[in-house]
C-alpha positions as CSV (number, residue, x, y, z in Angstrom):
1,X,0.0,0.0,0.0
2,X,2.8,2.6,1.1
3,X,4.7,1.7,-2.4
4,X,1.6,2.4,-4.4
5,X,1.2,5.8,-2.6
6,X,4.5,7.0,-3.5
7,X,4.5,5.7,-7.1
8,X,1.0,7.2,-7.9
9,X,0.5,9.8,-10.7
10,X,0.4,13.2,-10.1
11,X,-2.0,14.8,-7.5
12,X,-3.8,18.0,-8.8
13,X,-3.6,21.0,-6.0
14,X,-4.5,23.8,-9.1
15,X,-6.2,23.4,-12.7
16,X,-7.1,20.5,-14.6
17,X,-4.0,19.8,-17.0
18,X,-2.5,16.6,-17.1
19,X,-0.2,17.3,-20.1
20,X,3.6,16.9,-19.3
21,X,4.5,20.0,-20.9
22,X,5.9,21.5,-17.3
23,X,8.0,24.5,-17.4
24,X,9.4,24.3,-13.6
25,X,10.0,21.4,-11.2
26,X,10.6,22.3,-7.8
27,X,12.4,19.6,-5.2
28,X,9.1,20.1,-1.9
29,X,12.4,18.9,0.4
30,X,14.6,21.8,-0.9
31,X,11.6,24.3,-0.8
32,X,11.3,23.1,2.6
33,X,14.9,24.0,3.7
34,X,14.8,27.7,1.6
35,X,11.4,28.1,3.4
36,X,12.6,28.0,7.0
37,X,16.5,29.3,5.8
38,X,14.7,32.7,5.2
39,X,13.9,33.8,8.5
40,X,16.8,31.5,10.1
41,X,19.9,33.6,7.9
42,X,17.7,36.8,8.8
43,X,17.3,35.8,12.2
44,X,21.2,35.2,12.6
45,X,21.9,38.7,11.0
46,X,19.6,40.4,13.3
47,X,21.2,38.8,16.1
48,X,24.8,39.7,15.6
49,X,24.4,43.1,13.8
50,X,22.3,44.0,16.7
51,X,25.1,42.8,19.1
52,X,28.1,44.4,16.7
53,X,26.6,47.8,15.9
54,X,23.8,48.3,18.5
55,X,25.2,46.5,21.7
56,X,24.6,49.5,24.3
57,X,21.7,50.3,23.3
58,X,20.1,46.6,22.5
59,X,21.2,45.0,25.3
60,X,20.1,48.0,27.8
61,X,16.8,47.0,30.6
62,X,15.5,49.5,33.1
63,X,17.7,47.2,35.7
64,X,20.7,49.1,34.1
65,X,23.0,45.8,34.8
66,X,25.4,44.7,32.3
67,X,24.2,41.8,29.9
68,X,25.6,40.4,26.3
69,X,22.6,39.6,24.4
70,X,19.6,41.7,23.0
71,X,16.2,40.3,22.9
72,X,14.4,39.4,19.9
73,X,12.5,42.3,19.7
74,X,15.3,44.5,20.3
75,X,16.9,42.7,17.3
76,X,14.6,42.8,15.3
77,X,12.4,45.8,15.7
78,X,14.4,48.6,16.8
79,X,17.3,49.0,14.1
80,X,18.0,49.8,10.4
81,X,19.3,47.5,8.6
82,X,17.9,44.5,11.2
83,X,13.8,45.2,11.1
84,X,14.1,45.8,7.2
85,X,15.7,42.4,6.5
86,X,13.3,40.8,8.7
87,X,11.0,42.6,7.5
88,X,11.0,40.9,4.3
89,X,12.7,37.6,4.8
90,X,9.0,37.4,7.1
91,X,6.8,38.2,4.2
92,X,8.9,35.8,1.8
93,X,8.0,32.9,3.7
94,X,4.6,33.5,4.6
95,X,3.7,33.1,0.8
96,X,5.9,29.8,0.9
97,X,4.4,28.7,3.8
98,X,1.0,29.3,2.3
99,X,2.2,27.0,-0.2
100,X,3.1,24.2,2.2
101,X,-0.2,24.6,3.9
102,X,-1.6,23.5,1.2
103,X,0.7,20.9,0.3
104,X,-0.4,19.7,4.2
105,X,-3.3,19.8,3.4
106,X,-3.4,16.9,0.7
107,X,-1.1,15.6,2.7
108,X,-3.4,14.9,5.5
109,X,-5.8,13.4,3.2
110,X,-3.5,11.2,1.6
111,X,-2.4,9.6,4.9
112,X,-4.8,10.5,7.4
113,X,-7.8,7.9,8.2
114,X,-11.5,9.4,7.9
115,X,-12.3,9.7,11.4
116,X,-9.3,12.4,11.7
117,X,-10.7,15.1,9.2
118,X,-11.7,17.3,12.2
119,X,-7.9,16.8,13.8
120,X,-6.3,17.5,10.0
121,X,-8.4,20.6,9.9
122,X,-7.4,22.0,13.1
123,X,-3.8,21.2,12.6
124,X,-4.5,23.2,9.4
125,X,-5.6,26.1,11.1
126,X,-3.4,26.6,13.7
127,X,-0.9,26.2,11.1
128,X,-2.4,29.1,9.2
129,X,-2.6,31.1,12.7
130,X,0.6,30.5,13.8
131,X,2.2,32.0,10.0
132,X,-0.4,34.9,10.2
133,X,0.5,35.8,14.0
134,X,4.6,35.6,13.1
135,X,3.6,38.1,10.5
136,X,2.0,40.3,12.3
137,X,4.7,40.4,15.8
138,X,7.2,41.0,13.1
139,X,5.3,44.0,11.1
140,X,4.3,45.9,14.2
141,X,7.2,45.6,16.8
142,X,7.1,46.7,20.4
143,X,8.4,49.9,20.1
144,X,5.5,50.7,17.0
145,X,2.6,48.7,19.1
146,X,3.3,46.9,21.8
147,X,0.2,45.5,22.9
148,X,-0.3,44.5,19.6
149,X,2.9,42.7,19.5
150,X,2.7,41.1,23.0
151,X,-0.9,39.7,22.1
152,X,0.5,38.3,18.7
153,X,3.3,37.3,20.6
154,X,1.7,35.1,22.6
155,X,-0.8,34.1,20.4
156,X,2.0,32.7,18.0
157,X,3.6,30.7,21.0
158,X,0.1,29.3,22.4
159,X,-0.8,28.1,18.7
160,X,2.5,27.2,18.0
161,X,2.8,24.4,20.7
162,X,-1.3,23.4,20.1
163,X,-0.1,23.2,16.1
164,X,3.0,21.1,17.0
165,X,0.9,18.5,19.3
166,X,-1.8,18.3,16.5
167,X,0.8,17.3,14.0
168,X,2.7,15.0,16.0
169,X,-1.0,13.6,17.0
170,X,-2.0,12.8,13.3
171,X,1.7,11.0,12.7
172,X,1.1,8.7,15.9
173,X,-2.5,7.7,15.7
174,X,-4.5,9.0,12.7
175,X,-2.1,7.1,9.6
176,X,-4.4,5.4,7.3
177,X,-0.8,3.9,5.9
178,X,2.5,3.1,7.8
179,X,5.2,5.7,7.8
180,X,8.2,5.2,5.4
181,X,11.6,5.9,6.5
182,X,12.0,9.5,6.2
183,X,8.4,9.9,8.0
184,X,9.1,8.5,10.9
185,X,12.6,10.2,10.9
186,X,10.3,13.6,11.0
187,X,8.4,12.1,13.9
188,X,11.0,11.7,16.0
189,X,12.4,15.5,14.7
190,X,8.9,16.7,15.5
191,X,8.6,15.1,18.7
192,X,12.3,16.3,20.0
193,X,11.4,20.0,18.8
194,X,8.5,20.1,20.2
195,X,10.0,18.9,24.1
196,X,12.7,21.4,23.6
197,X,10.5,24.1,22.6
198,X,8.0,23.8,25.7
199,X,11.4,23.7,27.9
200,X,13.0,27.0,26.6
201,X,9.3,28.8,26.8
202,X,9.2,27.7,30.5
203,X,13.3,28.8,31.2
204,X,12.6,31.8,29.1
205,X,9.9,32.8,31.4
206,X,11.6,31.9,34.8
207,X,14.7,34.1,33.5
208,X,12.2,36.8,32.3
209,X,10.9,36.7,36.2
210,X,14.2,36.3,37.5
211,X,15.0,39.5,36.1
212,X,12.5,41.5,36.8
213,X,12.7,40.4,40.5
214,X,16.4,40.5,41.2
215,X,18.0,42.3,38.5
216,X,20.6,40.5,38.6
217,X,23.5,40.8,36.2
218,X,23.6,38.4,32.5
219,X,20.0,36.7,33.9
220,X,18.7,39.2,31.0
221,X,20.7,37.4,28.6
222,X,19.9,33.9,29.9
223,X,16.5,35.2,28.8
224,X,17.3,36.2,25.4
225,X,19.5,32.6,24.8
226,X,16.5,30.9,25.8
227,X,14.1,33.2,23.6
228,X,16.2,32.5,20.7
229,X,15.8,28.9,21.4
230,X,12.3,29.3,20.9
231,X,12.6,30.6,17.9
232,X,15.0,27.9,16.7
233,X,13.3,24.7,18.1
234,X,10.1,25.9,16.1
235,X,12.0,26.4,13.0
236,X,13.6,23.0,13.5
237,X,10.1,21.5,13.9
238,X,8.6,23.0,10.7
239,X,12.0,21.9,8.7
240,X,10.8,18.8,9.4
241,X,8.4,19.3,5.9
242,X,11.5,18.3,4.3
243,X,11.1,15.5,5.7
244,X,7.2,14.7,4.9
245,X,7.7,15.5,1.0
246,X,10.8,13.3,0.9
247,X,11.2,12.4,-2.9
248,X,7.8,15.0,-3.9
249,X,8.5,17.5,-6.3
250,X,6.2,20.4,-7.1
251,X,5.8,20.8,-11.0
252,X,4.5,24.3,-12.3
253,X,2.9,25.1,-15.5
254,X,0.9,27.6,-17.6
255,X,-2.3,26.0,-17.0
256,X,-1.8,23.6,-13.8
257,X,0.0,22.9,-10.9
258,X,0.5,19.5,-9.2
259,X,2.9,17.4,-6.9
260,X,4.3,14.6,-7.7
């Protein structure tokens, strides 16, 4: 059964042509990896520039104690050239992510037994939240909007973890057909980025306290390590579409699109 799944003809996601006149074939487990590179490489940027050009400033709290790392707001939201690259490398993989979503979303019915529509769908949609929450933290920063910010903020880590469970959910006990090698090597990816994630949200907010409370010098910056860690355990899990589409291409045309 799993070898006639993967050896099936092409799966329509837009228009009706079934010629084989494609103009573009696009590798879904390298679209995958340029997907979540975007934000990592920007990410990275924001990071360093903030702490090589903006260190005072980035790395300042109203504790006025010395610390080494700026938060990810800070990085991102408060300095030219940082918030511009962001900026974009953001709204760049939004539309790719909107691709995968639907790619998930085929993908779900492909492998995903009957009685699980209602969990596929909500993995959908807190997929879909999740993107559209990133995108909105990252267009209006703290210093533009911050209660704005703070309520995407936290919307994007509460539907991130709910997303994450769902997905790993439907891998363990929804599969219509048994996993093939590189599946189950994303389950075990999801499942470790998931546990990591919850335990840098939880030292990320007992830091975050810490500081607040004692203002004690570098706890600041054990916040900000621990915030990126979020960030980077997150990205890990969605690279894990590479993963999913193992051996999938995506092939483009003038009158139809399809996966293969």
């Amino acid at each position: 059964m799993r070898n006639m799944r993967r050896e099936s003809h092409y799966t329509p996601l837009i228009g009706e042509d079934y010629s084989q006149n494609y103009r573009i074939v696009i590798s879904l487990p390298k679209f995958a990896w340029v997907t979540v590179s975007l934000p990592f490489f920007a990410f990275l940027f924001c990071i360093f520039w903030s702490v090589l050009y903006n260190f005072e400033h980035a790395t300042f709290t109203h504790c006025q104690v010395y610390n080494v790392l700026p938060s990810i707001s800070a990085a991102i939201g408060n300095y030219t050239p940082q918030k511009n690259i962001w900026k974009t490398a953001i709204a760049m993989q939004a539309v790719n992510r909107f691709i995968i979503f639907t790619l998930y979303y085929y993908y779900y019915k492909e492998i995903a037994t009957k009685w699980a529509e209602g969990v596929s769908r909500a993995a959908l949609f807190t997929y879909a939240v999740e993107n559209i929450s990133l995108v909105t933290l990252s267009f209006w920063t703290s210093s533009e909007n911050y209660a704005f910010h703070k309520l995407s903020f936290i919307t994007f880590l509460i539907i991130s973890i709910v997303h994450m469970g769902l997905a790993i959910y439907i891998e363990k006990n929804c599969r219509s057909v048994s996993k093939d090698v590189h599946e189950q090597r994303s389950y075990v990816l999801k499942t470790r980025a998931m546990t990591a994630n919850i335990f840098c949200i939880f030292m990320a907010c007992y830091f975050f306290w810490r500081h607040n409370t004692y203002c004690e010098p570098l706890v600041y910056s054990m916040f900000a390590f621990f915030e990126y860690m979020v960030v980077l355990t997150n990205m890990a899990f969605h690279v894990t579409a590479a993963w999913d589409f193992a051996g999938r291409s995506l092939l483009l045309s003038m009158r139809g699109v399809r996966i293969v």
